[in-house]
N, C-alpha and C positions, 0 to 999 in steps of 0.2 A: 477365545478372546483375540480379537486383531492385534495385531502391532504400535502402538502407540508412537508416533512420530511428528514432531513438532519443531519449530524453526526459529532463527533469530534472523532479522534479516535486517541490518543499517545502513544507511548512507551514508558512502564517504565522502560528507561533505564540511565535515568539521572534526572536531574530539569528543567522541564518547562524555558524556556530562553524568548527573547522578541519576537522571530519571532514565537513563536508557539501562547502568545499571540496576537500579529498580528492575525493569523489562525483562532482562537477561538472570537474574534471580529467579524471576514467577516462570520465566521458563525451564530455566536446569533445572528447579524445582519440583515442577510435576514430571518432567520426565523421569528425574530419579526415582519420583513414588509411583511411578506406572511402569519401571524398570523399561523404559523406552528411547528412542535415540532424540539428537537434537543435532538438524542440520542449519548450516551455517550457508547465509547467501547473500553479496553484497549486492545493495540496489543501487547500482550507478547507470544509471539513464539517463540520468541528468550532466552529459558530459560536459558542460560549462561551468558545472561548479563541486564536479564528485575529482577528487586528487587523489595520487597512487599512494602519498607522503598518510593518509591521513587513513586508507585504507590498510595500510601498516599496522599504525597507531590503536585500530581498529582490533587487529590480531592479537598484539602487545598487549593491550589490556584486559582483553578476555581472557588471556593467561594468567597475567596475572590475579585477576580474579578467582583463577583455580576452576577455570571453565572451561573444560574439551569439547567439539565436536565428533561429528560420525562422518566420516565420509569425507571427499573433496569438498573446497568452497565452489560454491557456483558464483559465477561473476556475472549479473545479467547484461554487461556490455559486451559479452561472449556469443549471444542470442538473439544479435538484432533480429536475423533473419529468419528468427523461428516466430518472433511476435508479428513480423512485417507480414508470416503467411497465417495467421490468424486474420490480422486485418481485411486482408486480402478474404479470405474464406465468409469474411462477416460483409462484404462491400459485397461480394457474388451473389449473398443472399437481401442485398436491398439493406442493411439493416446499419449500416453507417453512411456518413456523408462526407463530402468537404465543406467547412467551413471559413469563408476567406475574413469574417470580422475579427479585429482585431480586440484583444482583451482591452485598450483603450475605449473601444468602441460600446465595445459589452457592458465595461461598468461605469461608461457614462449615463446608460439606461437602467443601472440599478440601485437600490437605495442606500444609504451611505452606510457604509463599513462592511459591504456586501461582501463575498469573494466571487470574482468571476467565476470562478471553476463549481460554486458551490450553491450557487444560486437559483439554478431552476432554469438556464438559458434553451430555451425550445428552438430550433431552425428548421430550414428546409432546405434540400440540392438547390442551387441553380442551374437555370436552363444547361444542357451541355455546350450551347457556343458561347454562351457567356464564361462559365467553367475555362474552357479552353482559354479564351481569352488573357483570363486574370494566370493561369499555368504555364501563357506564354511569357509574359512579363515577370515570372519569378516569383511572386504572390508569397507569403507565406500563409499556410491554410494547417487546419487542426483537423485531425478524422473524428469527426461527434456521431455516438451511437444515439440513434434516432431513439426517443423511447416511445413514440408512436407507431413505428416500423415495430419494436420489439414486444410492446403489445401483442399488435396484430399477431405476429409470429409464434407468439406463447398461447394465445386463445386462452382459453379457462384457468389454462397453468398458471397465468402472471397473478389471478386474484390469490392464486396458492403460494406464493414465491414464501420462502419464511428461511431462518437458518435454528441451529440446536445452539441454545447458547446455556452453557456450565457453569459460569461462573461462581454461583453459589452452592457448587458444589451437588446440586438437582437438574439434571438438564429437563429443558423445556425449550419447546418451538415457540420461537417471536416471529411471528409477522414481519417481511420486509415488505419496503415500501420507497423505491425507488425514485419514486414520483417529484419530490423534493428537490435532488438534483438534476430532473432535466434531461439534456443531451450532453450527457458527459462525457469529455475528450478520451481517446484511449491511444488518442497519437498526433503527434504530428509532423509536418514537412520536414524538418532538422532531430526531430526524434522520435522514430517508429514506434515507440513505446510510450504511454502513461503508464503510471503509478498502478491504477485498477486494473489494467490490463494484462500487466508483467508479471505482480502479485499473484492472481489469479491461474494463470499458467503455468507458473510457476511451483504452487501450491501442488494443481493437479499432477504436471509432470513428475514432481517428486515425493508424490505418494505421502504429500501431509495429511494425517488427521486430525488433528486439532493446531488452530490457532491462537496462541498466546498473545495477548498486546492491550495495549491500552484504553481507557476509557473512549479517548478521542476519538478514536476511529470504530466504536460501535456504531456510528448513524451509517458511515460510510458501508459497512455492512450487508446494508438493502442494497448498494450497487454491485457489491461482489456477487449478492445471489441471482442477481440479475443477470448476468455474464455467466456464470456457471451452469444456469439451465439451460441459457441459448447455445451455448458451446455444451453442453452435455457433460461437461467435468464433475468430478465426484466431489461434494462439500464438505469439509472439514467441521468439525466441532469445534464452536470458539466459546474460548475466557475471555473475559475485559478486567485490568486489574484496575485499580485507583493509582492516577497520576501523583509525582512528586511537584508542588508548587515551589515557585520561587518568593521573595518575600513581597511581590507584586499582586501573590493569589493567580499569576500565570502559570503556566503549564513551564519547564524547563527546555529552554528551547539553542540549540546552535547558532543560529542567527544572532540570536539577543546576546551570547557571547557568555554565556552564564559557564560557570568554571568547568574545567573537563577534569577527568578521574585523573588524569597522570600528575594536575595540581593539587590534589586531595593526595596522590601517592609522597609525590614531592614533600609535602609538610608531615609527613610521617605516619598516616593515615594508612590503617590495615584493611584488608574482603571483608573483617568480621565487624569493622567499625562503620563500614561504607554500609555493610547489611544490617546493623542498627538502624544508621543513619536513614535508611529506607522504612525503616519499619517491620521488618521481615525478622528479626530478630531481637 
């Protein structure tokens, strides 16, 4: 039997809240019952709004939780330049673009409550003197992976594309289905990296087998497997757990400013009442 290795991976861009401990549970969890490791890796890409204060707070709390890692944290703001020669490797082969519309622009033409990024946005290169033109004036531009370039590129494979999903405990192949999202960013001019891009690299480079994570980003899934056959990377086995709601029936979210673990530690709050509190116990 292989090695069992699985990851947590957050952004420091706020405080840890309960659904991420939720996350961080169903992870040390199966590793423990797979007698397997679990690496630690912070996603800050997002350098405008990922803080070193917050990626601390990040450490802090998973300790106290009574949660060790395996190995160094990986930092992906460590790697610009390993994702930039990904992109690079994908643009040699036709299969990304520039894209100079701006997400003003994108969800002015989509239906309301749409998300730009998640919409289905199809484009095409322009000309190269027009390109040139808008990269002389400084232009801010997104690298969108053509999904008709990747099509072509996969032939018979793309109707194959699918991942192994566990969850219930019976694995079974689902069908991905990319289609949905489009030309989806995997970078752009102020940040070589997206989210699907880094993930996935990521994953491969450090020898993950399985991924742990939330409901939410099961759809987004069909675009990981997308990426992973074009690049030839090995796919991991994913779970999807059930997310923790706020009393909104939303997901528990940073932004929304929903409370963080160190104010549940704060009021006296123990690991074994937070993993009640989750469900897990």
């Amino acid at each position: 039997m292989s090695e069992f290795v699985t990851r947590f991976a957050p952004s420091p861009t706020g405080y840890l809240h309960l659904g991420h401990a939720c996350s961080a549970f169903h992870v040390w969890d199966a590793a423990r019952a797979a007698n397997g490791r679990v690496l630690l890796r912070i996603e800050d890409i997002d350098q405008t709004r990922c803080r070193p204060e917050y990626e601390a707070a990040i450490l802090e709390d998973l300790r106290w939780l009574g949660l060790d890692w395996d190995g160094p944290v990986r930092r992906q703001s460590d790697h610009f330049d390993d994702y930039e020669a990904t992109i690079t490797d994908l643009r040699m082969r036709g299969l990304v673009y520039r894209c100079f519309r701006t997400r003003r622009e994108i969800a002015a033409a989509m239906p309301a409550g749409a998300r730009p990024d998640e919409w289905g946005f199809t484009g095409r290169p322009l000309p190269a003197s027009e390109e040139e033109k808008r990269l002389a004036r400084g232009e801010a531009f997104a690298w969108r992976l053509s999904l008709a370039a990747a099509r072509d590129a996969l032939g018979p494979r793309y109707e194959q594309l699918g991942y192994i999903d566990e969850s219930d405990g019976t694995p079974r192949r689902v069908a991905a289905d990319p289609a949905p999202f489009g030309d989806v960013v995997l970078g752009r001019k102020e940040t070589p990296a997206s989210y699907h891009l880094a993930c996935c690299h990521d994953d491969a480079l450090q020898g993950v087998t399985h991924v742990i994570r939330g409901e939410d980003i099961r759809e987004m899934t069909s675009v990981h497997a997308l990426l992973q056959a074009l690049m030839d990377w090995p796919q991991p086995v994913y779970r999807f757990h059930p997310l923790i709601l706020g009393p909104d029936g939303k997901k528990l979210s940073k932004r929304a400013g929903d409370r963080g673990l160190r104010a549940w530690r704060d009021e006296g709050k123990t690991p074994d009442d937070l993993r009640r509190m989750t469900g897990l116990s």
